[in-house]
Phi, psi and omega in degrees: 000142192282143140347299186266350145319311153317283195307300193311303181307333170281344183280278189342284159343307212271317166321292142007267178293340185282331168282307205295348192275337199247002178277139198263166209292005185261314167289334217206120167295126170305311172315302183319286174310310179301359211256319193277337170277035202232299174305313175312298182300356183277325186264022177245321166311338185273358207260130153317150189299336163280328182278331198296329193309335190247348146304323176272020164286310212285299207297325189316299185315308182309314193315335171279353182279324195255156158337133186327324184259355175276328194259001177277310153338290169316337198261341180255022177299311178302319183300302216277016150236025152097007175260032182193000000 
């Protein structure tokens, strides 16, 4: 996989966790968001420790593309889906 390639699949990601979290319960049932960032971290806890070590590498990088409470958020993704 190319590099910016790399970088795209954690913004997907990142993206992601940025909709189930920050949408509000009147568009997205909360058990429904929580059910599913329960599933992502679970199925990313499953990645060896060198891809996990560089997706949490990647929100870092990614962190600076979004607004101050989305990046802060990105930055704290690896802890709140179990990958550090």
């Amino acid at each position: 996989m190319s590099k910016n390639s790399n970088i795209k699949l954690k913004k997907i990601i990142a993206d992601l966790a940025i909709f189930l979290d920050f949408t509000s319960e009147k568009q997205l049932a909360s058990d429904i968001s929580v059910e599913m960032m329960e599933h992502m971290a679970a199925e990313l806890q499953l990645l060896g420790a060198e891809y996990r070590k560089d997706i949490v590498r990647g929100f870092l990088v990614i962190s600076s593309e979004y607004t101050e409470d989305k990046s802060k958020f990105v930055k704290e993704l690896p802890d709140s889906l179990g990958l550090i």
